[in-house]
ROSE-4610 file (N, C-alpha, C; in Angstrom, 1 decimal, always signed):
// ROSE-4610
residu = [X/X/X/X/X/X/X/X/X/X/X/X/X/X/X/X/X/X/X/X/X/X/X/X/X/X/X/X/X/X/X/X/X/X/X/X/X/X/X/X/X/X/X/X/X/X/X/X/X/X/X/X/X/X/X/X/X/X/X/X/X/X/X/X/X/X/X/X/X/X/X/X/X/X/X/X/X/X/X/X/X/X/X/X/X/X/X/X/X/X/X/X/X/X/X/X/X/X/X/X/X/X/X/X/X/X/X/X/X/X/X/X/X/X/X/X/X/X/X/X/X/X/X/X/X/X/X/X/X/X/X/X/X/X/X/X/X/X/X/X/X/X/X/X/X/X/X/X/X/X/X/X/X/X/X/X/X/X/X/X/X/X/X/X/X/X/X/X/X/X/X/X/X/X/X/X/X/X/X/X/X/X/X/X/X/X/X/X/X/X/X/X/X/X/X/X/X/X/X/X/X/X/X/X/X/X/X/X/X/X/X/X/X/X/X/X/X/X/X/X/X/X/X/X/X/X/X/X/X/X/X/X/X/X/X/X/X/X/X/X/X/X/X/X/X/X/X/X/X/X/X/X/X/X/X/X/X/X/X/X/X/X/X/X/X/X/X/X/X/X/X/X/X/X/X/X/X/X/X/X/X/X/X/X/X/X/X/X/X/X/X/X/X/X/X/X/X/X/X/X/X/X/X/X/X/X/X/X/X/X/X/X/X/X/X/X/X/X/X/X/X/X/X/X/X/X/X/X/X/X/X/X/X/X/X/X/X/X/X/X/X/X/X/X/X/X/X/X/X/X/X/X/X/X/X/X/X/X/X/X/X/X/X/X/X/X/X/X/X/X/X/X/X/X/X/X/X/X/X/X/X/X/X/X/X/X/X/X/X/X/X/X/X/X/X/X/X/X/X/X/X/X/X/X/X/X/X/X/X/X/X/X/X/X/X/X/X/X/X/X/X/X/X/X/X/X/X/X/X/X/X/X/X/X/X/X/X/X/X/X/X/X/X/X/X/X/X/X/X/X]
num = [1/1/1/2/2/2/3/3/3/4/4/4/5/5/5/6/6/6/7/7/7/8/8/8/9/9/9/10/10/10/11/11/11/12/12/12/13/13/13/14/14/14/15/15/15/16/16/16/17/17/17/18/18/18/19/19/19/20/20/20/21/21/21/22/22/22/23/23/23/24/24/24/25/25/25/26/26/26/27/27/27/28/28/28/29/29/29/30/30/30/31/31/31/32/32/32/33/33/33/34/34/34/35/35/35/36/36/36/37/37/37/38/38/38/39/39/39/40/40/40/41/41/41/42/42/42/43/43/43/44/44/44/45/45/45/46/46/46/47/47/47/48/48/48/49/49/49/50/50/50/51/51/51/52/52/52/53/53/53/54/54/54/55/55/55/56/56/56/57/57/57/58/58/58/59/59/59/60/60/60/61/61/61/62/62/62/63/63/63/64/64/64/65/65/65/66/66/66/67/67/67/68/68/68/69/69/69/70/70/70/71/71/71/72/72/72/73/73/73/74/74/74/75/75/75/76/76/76/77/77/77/78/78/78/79/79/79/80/80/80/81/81/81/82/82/82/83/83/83/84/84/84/85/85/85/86/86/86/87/87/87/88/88/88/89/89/89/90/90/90/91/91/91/92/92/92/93/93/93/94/94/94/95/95/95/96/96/96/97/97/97/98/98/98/99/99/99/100/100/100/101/101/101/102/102/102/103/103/103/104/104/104/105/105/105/106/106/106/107/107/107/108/108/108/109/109/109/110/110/110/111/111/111/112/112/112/113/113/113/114/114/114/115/115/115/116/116/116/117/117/117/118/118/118/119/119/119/120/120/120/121/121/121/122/122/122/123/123/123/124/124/124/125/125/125/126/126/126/127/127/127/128/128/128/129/129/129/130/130/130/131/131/131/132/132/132/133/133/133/134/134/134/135/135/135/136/136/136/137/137/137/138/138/138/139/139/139/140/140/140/141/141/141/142/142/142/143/143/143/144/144/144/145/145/145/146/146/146/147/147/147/148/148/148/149/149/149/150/150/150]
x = [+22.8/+21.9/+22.6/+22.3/+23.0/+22.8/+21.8/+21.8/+22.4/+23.1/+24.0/+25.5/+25.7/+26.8/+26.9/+25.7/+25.7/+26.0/+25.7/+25.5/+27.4/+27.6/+29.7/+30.6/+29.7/+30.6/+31.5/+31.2/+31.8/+32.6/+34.0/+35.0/+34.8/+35.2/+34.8/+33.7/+32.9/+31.4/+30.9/+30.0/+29.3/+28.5/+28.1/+27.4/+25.6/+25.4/+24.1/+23.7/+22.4/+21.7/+20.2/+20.0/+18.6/+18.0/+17.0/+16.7/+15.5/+14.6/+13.6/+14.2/+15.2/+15.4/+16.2/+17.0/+16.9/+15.8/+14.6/+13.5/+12.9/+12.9/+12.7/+12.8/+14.1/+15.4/+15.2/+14.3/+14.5/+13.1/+12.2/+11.0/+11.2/+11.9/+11.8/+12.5/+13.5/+14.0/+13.3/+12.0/+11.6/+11.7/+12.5/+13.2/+12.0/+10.7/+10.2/+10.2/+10.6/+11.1/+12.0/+13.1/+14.3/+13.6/+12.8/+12.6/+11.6/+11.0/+10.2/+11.0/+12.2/+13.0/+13.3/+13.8/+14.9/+13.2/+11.8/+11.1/+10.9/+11.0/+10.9/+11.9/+12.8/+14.2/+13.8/+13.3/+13.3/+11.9/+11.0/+10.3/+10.6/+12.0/+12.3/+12.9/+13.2/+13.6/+13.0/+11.5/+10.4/+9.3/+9.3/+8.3/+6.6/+5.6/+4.3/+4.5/+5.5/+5.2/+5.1/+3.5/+2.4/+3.2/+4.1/+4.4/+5.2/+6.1/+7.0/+6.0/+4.6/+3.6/+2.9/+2.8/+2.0/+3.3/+4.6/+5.2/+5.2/+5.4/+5.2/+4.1/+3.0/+2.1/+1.7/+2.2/+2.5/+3.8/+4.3/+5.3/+4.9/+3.7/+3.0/+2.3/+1.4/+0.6/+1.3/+2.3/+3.1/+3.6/+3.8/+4.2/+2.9/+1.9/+0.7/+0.1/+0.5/+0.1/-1.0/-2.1/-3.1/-3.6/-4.1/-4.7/-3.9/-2.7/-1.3/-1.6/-1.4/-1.7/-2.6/-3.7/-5.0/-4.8/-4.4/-4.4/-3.6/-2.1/-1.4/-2.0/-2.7/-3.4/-4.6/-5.2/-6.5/-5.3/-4.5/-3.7/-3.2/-2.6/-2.4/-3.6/-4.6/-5.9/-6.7/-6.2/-6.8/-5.8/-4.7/-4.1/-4.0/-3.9/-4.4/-5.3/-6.9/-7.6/-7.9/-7.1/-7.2/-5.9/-5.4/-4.0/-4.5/-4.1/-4.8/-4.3/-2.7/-2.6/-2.6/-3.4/-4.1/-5.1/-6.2/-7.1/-7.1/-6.4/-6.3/-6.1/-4.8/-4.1/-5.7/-6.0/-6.9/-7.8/-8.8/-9.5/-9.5/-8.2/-8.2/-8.3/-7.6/-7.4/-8.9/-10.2/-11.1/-11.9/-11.5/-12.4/-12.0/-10.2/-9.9/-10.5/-10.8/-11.3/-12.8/-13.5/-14.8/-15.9/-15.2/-16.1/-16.0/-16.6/-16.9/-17.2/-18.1/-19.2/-18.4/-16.9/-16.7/-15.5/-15.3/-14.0/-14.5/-15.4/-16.2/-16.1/-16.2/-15.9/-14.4/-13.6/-12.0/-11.9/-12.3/-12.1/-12.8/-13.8/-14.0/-13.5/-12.5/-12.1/-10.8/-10.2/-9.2/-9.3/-10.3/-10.3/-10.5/-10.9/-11.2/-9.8/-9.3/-7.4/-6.5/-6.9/-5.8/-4.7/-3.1/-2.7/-2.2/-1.4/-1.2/-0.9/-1.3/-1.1/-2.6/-2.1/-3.3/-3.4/-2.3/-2.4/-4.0/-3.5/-4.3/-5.2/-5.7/-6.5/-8.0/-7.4/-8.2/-8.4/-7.2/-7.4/-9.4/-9.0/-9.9/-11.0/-11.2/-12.5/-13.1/-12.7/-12.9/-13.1/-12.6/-13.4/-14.4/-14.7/-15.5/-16.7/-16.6/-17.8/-18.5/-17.3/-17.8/-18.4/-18.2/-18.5/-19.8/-20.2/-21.3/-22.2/-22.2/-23.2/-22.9/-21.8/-22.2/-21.4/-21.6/-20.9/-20.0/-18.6/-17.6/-17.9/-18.9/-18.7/-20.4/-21.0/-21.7/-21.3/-21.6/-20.7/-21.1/-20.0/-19.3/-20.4/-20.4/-21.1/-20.2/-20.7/-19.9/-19.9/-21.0/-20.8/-19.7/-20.1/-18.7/-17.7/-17.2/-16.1/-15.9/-16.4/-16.3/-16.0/-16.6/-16.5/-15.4/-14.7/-13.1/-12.3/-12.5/-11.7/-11.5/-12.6/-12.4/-12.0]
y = [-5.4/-4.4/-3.0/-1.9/-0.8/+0.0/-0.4/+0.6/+0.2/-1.1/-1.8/-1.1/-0.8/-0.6/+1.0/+1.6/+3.1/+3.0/+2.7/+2.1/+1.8/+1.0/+1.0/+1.3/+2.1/+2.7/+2.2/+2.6/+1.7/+2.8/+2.4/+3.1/+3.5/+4.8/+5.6/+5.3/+5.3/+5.7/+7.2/+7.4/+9.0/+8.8/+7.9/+7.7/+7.7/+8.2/+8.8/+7.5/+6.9/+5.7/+6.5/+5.4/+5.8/+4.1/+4.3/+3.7/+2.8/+3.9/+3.3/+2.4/+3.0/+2.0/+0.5/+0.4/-0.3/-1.5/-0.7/-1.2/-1.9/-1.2/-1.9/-3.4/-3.1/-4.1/-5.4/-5.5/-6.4/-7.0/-6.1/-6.8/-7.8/-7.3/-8.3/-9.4/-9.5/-10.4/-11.3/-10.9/-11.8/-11.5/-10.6/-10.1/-8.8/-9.5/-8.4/-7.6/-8.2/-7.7/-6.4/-7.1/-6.2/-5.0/-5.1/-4.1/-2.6/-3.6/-2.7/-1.8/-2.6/-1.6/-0.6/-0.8/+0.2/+1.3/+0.5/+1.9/+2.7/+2.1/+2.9/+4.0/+3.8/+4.5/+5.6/+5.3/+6.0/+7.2/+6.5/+7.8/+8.4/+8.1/+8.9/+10.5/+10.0/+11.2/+12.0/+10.9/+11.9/+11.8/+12.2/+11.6/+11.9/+11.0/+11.3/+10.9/+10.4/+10.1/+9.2/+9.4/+8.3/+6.9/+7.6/+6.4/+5.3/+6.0/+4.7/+4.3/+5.2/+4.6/+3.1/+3.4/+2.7/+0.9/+1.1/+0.1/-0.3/+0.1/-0.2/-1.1/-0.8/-1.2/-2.7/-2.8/-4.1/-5.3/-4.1/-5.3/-5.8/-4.9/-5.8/-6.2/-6.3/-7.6/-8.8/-8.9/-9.6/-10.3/-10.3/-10.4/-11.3/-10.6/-11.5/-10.2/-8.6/-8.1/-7.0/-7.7/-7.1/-6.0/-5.6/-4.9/-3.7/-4.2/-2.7/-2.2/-3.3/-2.6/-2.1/-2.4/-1.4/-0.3/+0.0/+1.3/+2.1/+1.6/+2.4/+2.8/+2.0/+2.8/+3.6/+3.1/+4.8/+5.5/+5.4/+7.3/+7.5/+6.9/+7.2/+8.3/+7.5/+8.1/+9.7/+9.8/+10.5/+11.7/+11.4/+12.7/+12.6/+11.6/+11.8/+10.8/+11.7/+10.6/+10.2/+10.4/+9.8/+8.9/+8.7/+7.9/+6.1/+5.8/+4.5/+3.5/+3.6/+2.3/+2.0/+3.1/+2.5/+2.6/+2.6/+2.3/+0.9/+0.6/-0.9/-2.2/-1.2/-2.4/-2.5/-1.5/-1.6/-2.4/-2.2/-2.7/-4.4/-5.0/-6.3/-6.3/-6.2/-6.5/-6.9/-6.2/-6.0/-7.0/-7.4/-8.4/-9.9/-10.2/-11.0/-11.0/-9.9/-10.1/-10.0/-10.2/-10.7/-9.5/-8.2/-7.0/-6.6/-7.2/-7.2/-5.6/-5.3/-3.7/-2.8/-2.9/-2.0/-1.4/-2.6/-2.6/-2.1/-2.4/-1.7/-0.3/+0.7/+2.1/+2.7/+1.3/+1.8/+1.0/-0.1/-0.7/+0.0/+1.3/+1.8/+3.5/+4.0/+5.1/+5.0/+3.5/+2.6/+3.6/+2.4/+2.5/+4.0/+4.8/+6.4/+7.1/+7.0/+7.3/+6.3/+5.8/+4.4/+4.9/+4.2/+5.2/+3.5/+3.6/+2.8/+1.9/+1.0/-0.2/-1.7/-1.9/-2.4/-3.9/-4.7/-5.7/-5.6/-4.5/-3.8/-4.1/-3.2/-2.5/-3.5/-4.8/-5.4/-6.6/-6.5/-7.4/-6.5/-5.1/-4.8/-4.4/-4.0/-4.4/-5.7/-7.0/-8.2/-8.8/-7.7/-7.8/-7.3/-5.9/-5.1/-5.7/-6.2/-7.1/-7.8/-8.5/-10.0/-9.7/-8.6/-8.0/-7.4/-6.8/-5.8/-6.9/-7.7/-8.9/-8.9/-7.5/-7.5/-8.4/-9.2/-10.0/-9.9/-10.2/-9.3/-9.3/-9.8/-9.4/-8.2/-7.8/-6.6/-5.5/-4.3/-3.4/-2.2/-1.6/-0.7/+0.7/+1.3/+2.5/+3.6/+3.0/+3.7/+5.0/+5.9/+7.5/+8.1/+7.5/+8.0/+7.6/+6.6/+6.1/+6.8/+7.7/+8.2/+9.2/+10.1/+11.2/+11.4/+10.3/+10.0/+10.5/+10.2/+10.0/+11.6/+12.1/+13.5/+14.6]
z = [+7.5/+7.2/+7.2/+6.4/+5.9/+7.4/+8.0/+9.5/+10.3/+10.5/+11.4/+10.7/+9.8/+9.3/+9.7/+10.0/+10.3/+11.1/+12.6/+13.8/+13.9/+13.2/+13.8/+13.5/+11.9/+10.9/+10.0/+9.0/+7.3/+7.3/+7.0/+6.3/+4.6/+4.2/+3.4/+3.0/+3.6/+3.2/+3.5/+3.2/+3.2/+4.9/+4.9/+6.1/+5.9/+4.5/+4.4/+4.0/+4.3/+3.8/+3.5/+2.6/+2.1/+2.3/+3.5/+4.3/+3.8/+3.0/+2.1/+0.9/+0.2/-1.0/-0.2/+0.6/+1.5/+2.1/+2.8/+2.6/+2.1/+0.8/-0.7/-1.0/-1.1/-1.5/+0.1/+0.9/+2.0/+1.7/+1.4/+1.1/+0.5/-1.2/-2.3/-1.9/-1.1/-0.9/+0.6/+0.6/+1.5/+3.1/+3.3/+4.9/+5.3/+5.6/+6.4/+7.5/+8.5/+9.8/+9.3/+8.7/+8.5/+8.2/+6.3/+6.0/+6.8/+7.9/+8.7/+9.9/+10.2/+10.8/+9.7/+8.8/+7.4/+6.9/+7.0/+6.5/+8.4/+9.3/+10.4/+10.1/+10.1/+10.3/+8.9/+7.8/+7.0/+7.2/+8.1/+8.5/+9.4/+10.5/+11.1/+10.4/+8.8/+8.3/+7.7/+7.1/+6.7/+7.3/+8.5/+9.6/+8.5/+8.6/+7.8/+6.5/+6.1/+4.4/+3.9/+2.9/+3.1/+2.1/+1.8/+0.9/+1.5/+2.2/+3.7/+4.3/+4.9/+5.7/+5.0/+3.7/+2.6/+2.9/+2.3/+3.1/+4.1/+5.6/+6.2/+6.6/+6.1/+6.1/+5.3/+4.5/+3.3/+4.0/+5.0/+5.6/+7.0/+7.6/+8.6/+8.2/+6.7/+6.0/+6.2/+5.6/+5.0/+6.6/+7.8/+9.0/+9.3/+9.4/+9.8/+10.6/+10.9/+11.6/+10.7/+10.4/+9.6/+10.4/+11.7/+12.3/+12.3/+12.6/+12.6/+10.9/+10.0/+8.4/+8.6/+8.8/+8.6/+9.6/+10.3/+11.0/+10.3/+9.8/+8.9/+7.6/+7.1/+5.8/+6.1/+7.1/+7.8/+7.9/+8.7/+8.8/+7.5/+6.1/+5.4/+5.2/+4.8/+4.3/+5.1/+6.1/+6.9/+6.8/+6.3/+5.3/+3.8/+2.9/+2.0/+1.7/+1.6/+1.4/-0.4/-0.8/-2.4/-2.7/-1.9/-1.8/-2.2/-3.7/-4.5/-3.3/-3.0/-2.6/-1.3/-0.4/+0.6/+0.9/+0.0/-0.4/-0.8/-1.8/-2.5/-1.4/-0.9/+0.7/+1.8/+2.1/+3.0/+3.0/+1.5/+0.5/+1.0/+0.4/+0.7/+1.9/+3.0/+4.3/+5.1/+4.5/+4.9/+4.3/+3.2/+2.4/+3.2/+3.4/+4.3/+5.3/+6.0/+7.6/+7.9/+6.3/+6.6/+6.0/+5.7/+6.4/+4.7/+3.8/+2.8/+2.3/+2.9/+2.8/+3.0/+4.1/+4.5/+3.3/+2.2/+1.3/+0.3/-0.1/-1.7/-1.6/-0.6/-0.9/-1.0/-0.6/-1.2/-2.3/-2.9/-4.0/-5.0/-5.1/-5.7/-5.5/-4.6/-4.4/-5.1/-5.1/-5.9/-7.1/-8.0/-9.3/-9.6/-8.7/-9.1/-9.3/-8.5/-8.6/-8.7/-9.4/-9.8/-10.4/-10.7/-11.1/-12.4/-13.2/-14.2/-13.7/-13.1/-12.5/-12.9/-14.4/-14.9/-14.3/-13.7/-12.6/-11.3/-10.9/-9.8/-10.1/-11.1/-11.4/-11.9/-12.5/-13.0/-11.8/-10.9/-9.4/-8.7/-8.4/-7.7/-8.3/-9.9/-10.5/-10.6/-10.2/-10.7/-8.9/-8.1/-6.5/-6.4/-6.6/-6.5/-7.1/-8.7/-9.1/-8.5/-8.1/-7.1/-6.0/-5.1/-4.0/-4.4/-5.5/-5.8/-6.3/-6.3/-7.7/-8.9/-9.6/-11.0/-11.2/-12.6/-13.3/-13.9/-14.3/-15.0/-16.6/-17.1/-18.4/-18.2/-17.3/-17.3/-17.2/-18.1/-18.3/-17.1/-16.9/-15.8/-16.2/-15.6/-15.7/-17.3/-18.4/-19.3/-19.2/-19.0/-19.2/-17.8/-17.0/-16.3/-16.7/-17.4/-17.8/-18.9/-19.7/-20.9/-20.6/-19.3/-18.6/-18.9/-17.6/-17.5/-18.6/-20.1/-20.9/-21.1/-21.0/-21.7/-20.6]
């Protein structure tokens, strides 16, 4: 790992790592632990930023430590509360853990700031339905959706 290499020192290197892309790069490959050291270390440099928080957070999903995720996406939220993807992360965590009612006001604060992520987008309308009674082929509140457009 690129911080172990900081740690004993890589010859001609700059020394500077970027801890998040790092991060990144351990998720996809499956190495959560790892990446959760590489986003700690990277908010030691941007202490508060929601978007390392937002990983972090997806790598204690992914760990099995749901409760630590959902704490990290409330504090996301409790500084930016229009922040889609912890809203969305949260969203599910809550539908897993039973608490159905409590997910529908981020699965729809979701779709309010969603940002082009039409995967998502159609994952947490197609919850939200299911969670609300509506049926997916009953239509969506069109005038606000029209609103939107203009």
């Amino acid at each position: 790992m690129e911080w172990w290499k900081k740690l004993v020192g890589r010859p001609g290197g700059s020394g500077r790592i970027d801890y998040y892309d790092e991060g990144v790069a351990l998720m996809d490959e499956g190495k959560f632990h790892e990446a959760l050291t590489s986003f700690r270390l990277a908010l030691k440099e941007a202490p508060g930023d929601g978007v390392v928080l937002q990983q972090i957070a997806i790598a204690y999903t992914r760990i099995g430590m749901t409760e630590e995720a959902a704490k990290t996406y409330r504090h996301v939220l409790q500084k930016s509360p229009t922040a889609a993807g912890a809203h969305y992360g949260l969203a599910f965590l809550l539908v897993r853990a039973g608490q159905p009612e409590e997910a529908i006001p981020h699965l729809e604060a979701f779709l309010d700031n969603s940002p082009d992520a039409d995967e998502h987008v159609r994952h947490a309308r197609r919850t939200l339905d299911r969670l609300t009674g509506r049926s997916e082929g009953e239509p969506h509140d069109v005038e606000a959706e029209q609103d939107d457009l203009f």
